[in-house]
Every structure is written in structure tokens, then in C-alpha cells.
DSSP file (Angstrom, degrees, kcal/mol; ACC not computed):
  #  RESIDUE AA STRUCTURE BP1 BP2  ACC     N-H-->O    O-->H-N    N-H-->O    O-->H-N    TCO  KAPPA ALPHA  PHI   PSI    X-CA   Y-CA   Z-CA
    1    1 A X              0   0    0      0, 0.0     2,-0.8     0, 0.0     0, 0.0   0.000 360.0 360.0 360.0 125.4    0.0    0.0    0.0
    2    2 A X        -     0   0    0      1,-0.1     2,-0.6    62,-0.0    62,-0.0  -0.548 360.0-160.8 -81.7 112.0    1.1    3.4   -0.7
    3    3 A X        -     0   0    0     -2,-0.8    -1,-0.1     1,-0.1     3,-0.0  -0.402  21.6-138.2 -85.3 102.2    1.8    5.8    1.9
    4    4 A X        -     0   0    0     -2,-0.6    -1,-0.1     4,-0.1     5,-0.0  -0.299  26.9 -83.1 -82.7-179.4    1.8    9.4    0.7
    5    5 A X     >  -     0   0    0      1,-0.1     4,-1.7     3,-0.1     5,-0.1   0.181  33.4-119.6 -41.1 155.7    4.0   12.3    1.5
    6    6 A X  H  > S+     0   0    0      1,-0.2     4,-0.8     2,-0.2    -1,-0.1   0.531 115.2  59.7 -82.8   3.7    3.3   14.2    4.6
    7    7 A X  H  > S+     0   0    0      2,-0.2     4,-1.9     3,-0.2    -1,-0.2   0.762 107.2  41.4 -86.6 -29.5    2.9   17.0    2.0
    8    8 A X  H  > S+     0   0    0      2,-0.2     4,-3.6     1,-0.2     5,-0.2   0.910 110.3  52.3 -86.2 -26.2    0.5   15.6    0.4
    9    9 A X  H  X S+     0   0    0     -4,-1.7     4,-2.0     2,-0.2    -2,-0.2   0.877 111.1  52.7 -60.8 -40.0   -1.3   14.3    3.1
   10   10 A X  H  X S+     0   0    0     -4,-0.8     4,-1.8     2,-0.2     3,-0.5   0.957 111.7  48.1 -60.8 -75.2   -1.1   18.0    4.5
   11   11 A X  H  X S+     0   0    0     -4,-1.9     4,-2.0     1,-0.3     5,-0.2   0.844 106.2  51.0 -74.3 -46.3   -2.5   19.3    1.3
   12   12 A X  H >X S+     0   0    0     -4,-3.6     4,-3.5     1,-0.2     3,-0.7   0.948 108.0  53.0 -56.1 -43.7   -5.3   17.2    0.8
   13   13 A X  H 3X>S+     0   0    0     -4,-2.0     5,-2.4    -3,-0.5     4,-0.9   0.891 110.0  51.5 -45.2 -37.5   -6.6   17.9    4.4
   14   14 A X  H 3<5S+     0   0    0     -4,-1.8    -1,-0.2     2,-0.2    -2,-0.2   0.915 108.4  52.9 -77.1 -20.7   -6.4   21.8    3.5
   15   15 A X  H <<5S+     0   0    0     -4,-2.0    -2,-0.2    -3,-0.7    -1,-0.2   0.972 111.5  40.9 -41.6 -67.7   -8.5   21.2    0.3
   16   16 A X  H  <5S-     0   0    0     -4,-3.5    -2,-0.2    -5,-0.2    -1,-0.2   0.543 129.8-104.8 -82.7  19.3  -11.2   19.4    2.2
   17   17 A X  T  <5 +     0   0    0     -4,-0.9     2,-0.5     1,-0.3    -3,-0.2   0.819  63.3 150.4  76.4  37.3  -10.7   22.6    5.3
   18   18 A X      < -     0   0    0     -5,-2.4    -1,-0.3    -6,-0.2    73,-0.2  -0.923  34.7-156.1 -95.7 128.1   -9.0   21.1    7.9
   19   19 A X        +     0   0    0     -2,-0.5     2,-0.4    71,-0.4    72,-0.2   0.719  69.7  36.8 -79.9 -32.0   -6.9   24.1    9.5
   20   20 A X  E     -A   90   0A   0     70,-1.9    70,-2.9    -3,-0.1     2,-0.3  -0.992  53.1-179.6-140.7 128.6   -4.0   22.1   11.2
   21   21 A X  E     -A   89   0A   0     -2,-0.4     2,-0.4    68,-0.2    68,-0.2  -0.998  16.9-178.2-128.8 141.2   -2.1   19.1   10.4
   22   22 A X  E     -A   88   0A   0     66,-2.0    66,-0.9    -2,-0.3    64,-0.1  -0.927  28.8-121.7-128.3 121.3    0.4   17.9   12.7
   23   23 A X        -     0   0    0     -2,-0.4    64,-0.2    64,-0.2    65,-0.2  -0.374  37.5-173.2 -29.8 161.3    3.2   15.0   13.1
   24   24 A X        -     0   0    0     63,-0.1    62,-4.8     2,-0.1     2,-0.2  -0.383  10.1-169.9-133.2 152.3    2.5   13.0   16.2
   25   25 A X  E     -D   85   0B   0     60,-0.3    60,-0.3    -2,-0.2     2,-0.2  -0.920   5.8-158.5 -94.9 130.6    4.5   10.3   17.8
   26   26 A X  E     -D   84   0B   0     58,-1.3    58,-1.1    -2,-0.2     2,-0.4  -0.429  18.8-124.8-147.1 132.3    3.8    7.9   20.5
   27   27 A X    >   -     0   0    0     56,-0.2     3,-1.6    -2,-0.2    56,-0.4  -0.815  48.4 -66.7 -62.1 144.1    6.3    5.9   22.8
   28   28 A X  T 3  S-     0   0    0     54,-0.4    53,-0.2    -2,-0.4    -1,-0.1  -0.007 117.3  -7.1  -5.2 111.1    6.5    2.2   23.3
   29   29 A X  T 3  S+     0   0    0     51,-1.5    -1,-0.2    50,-0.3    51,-0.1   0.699  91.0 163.3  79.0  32.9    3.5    0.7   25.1
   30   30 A X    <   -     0   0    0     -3,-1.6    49,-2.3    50,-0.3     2,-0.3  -0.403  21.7-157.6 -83.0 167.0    2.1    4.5   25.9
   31   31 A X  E     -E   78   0C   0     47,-0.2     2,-0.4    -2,-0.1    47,-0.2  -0.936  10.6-164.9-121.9 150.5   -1.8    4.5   27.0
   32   32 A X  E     -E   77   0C   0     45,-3.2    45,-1.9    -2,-0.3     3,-0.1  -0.964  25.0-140.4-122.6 135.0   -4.1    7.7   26.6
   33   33 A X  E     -     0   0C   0     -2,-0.4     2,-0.1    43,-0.2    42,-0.1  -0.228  46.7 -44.1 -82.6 174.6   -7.3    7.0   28.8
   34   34 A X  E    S+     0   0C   0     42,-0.1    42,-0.3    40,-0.1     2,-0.2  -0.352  78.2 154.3 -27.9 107.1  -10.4    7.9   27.9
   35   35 A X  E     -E   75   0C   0     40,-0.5    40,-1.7    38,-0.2     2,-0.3  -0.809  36.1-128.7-117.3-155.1  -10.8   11.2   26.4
   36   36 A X        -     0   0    0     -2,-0.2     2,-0.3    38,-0.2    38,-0.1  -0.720  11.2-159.1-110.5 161.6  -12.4   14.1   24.2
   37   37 A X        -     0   0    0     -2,-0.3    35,-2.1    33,-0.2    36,-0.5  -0.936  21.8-136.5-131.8 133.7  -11.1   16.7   21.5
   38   38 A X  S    S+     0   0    0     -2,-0.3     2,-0.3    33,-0.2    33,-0.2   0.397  83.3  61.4 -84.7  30.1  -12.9   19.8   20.8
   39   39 A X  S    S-     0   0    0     31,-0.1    33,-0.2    53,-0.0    53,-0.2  -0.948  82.9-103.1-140.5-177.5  -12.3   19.1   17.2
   40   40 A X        -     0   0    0     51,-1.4     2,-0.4    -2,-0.3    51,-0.3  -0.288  39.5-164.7 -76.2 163.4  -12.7   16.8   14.1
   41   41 A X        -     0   0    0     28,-1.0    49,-0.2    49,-0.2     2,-0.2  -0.882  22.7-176.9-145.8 157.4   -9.9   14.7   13.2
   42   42 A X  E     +B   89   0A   0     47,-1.8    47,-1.8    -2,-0.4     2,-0.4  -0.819  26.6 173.6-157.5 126.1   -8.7   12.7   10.2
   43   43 A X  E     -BC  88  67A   0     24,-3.2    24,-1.4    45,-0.2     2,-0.4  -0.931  24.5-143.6-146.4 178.2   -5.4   10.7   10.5
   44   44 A X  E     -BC  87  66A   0     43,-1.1    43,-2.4    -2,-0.4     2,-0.5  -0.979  16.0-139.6-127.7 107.1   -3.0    8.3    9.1
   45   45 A X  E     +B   86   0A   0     20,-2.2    19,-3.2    -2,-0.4    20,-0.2  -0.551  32.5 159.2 -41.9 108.9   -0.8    5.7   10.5
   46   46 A X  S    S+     0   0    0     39,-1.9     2,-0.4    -2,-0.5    -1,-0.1   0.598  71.8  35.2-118.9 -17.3    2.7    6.2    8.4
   47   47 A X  S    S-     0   0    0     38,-1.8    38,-0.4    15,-0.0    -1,-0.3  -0.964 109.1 -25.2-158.7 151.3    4.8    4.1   11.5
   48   48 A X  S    S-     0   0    0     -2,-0.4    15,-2.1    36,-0.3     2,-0.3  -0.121  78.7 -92.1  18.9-130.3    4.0    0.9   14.3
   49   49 A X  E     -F   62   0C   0     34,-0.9    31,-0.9    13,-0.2    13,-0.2  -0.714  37.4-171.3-147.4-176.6    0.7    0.2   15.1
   50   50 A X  E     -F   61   0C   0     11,-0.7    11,-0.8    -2,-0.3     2,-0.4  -0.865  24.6-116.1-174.0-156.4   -1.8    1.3   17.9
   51   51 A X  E     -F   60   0C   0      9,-0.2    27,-1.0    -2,-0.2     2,-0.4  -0.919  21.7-161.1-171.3 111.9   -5.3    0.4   19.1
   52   52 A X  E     -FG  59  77C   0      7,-3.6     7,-3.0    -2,-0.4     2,-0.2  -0.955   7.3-165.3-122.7 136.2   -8.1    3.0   18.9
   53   53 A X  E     +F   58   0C   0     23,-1.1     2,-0.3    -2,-0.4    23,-0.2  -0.528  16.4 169.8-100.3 159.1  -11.3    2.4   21.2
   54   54 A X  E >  S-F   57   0C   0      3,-2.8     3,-1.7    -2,-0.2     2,-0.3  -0.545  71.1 -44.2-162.0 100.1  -14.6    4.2   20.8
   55   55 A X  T 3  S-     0   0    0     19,-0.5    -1,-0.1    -2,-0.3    -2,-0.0  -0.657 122.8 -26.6  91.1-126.0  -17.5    2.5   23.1
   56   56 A X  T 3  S+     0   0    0     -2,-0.3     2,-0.5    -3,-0.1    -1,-0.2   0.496 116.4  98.1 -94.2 -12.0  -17.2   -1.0   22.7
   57   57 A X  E <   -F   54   0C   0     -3,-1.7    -3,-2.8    -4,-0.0     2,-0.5  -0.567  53.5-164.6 -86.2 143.7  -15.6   -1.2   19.2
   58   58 A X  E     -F   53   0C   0     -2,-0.5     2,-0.5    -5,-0.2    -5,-0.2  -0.961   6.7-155.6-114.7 122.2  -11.6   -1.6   19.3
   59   59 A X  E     -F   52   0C   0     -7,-3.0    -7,-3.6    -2,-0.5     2,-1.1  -0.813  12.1-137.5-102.4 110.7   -9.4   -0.9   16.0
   60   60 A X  E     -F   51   0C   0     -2,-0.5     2,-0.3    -9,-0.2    -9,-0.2  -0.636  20.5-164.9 -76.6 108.4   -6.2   -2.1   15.0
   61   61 A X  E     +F   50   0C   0     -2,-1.1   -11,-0.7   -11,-0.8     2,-0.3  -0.379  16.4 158.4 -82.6 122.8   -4.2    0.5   13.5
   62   62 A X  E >   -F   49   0C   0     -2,-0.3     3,-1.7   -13,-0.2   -13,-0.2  -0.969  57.0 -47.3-144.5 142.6   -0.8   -0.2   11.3
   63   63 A X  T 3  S+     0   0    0    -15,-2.1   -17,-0.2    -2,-0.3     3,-0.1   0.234 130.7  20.0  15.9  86.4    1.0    1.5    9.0
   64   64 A X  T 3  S+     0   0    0    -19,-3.2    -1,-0.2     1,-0.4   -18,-0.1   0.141  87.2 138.1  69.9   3.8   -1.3    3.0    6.2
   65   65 A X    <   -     0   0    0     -3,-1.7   -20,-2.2   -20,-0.2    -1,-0.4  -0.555  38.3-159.3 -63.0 128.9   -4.6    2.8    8.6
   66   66 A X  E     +C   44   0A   0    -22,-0.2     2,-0.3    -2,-0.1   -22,-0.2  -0.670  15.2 175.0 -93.7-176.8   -6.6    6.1    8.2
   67   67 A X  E     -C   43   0A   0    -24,-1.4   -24,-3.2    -2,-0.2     2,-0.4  -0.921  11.3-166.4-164.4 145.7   -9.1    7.0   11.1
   68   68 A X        -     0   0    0    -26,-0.3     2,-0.5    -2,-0.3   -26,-0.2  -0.968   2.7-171.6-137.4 146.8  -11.4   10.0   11.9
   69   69 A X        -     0   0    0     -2,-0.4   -28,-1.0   -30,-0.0     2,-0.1  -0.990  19.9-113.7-134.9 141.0  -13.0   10.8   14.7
   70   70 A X    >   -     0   0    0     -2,-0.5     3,-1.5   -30,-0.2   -33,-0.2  -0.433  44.0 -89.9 -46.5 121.1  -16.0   13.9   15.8
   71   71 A X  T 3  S+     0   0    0      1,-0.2   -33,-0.2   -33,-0.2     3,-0.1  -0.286 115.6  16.1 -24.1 114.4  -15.5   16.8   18.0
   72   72 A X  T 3  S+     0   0    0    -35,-2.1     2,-2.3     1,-0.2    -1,-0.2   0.545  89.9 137.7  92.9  13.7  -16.6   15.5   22.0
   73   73 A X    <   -     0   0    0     -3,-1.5     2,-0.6   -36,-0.5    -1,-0.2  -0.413  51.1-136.0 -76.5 111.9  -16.3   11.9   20.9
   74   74 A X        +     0   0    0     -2,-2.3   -19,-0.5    -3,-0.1   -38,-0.2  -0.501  31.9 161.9 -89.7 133.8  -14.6   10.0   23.6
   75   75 A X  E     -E   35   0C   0    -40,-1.7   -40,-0.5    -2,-0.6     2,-0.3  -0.148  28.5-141.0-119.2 170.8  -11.7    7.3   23.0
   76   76 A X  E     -     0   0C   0    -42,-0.3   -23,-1.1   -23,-0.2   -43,-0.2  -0.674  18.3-157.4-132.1 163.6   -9.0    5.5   24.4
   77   77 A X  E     -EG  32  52C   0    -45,-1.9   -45,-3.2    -2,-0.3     2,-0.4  -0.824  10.5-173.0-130.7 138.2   -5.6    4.7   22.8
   78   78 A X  E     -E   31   0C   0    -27,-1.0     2,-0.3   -47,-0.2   -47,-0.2  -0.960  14.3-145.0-124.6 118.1   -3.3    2.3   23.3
   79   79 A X        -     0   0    0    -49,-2.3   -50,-0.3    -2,-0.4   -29,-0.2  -0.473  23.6-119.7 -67.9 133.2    0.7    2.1   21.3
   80   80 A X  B >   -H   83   0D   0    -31,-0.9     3,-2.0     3,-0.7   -51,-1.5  -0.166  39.0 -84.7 -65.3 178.3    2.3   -0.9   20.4
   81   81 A X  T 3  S+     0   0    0      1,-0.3   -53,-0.2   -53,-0.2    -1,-0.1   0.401 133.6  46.5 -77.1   0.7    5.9   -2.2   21.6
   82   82 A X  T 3  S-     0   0    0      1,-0.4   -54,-0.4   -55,-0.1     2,-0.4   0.575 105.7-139.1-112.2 -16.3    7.3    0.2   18.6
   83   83 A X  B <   -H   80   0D   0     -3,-2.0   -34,-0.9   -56,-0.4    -3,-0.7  -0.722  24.9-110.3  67.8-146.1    5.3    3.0   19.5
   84   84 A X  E     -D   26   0B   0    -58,-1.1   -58,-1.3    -2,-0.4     2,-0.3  -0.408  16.6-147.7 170.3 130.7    3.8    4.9   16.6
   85   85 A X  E     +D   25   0B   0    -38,-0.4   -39,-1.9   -60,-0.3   -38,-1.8  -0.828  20.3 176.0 -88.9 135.9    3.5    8.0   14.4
   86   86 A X  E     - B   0  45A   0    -62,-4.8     2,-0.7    -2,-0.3   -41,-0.2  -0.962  27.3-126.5-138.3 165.1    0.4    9.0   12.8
   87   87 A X  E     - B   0  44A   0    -43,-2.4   -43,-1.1    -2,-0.3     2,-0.8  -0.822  29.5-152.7 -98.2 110.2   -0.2   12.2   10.7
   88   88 A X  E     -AB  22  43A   0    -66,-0.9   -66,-2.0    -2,-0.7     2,-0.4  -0.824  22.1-173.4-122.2 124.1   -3.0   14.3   11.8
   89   89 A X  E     -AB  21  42A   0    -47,-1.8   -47,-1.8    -2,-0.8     2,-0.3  -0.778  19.8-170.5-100.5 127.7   -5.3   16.7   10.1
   90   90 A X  E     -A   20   0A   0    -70,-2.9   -70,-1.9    -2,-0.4     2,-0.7  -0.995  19.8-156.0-120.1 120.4   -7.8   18.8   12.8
   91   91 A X              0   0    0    -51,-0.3   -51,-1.4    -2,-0.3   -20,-0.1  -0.887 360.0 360.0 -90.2  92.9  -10.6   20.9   12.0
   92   92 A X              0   0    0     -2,-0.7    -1,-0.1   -53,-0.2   -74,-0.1   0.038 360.0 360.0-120.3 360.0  -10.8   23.3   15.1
């Protein structure tokens, strides 16, 4: 599967009027508890894996996974033994 650039990934999020895209990276075997964001999301997995919860459903994320999530939706995540970078576009 092909991963694009983080330039393109950037640009297509500013097309469809997402305001910020950002790098972020994970350590090894980090947790984020439950929470919110007061914006929309769209992202990409470009590096290890991760584990995104929403309710009851749980997702495995690797390398080339997208994911989106709603303003006030509340999550969990959990990183793999690698950690993980994912590319995120937020509409704030």
C-alpha cells in the first residue's frame, strides 16, 4: 500500500478545510485514557501500530490505517511495543 508524502497528506486535508495538520509520535506501550477533543480529526498511521477504542468497538491501526474521529467523541488509545507515528489533520 502506498503511503503518501506528509505533504501531500497536508494538502489534501487543507483542500477538504482542515486548519491544522500535525506529526505526532507515541512511545512504546504508551496509553491515553479515555478522552475528548474539541475538534474533528482525520489521521494516518505512516509508523508501528496502535489500538483505537470508541464505546465497545476496538481498532487495529498499522502502517497505512486512516481513522477520523468527531468533536466530544470519547476514545482511548493504546501504542504498540514500537510505539507509533500518525499524521493528523484537525478541523478546530
Amino acid at each position: 500500500m502506498r503511503v503518501p508524502s506528509f505533504e501531500e497528506f497536508e494538502s489534501h486535508a487543507k483542500v477538504d478545510g482542515f486548519d491544522e495538520v500535525l506529526i505526532r509520535t507515541w512511545p512504546p506501550d504508551a496509553i491515553a485514557e479515555t478522552h475528548c477533543h474539541p475538534f474533528t480529526l482525520r489521521a494516518l498511521v505512516v509508523a508501528g501500530e496502535m489500538w483505537l477504542v470508541v464505546g465497545d468497538y476496538s481498532r487495529h491501526l498499522r502502517r497505512g490505517d486512516a481513522f477520523a474521529l468527531d468533536r466530544d467523541v470519547a476514545h482511548s488509545e493504546r501504542y504498540g511495543h514500537e510505539g507509533a507515528t500518525y499524521w493528523v489533520a484537525r478541523s478546530n
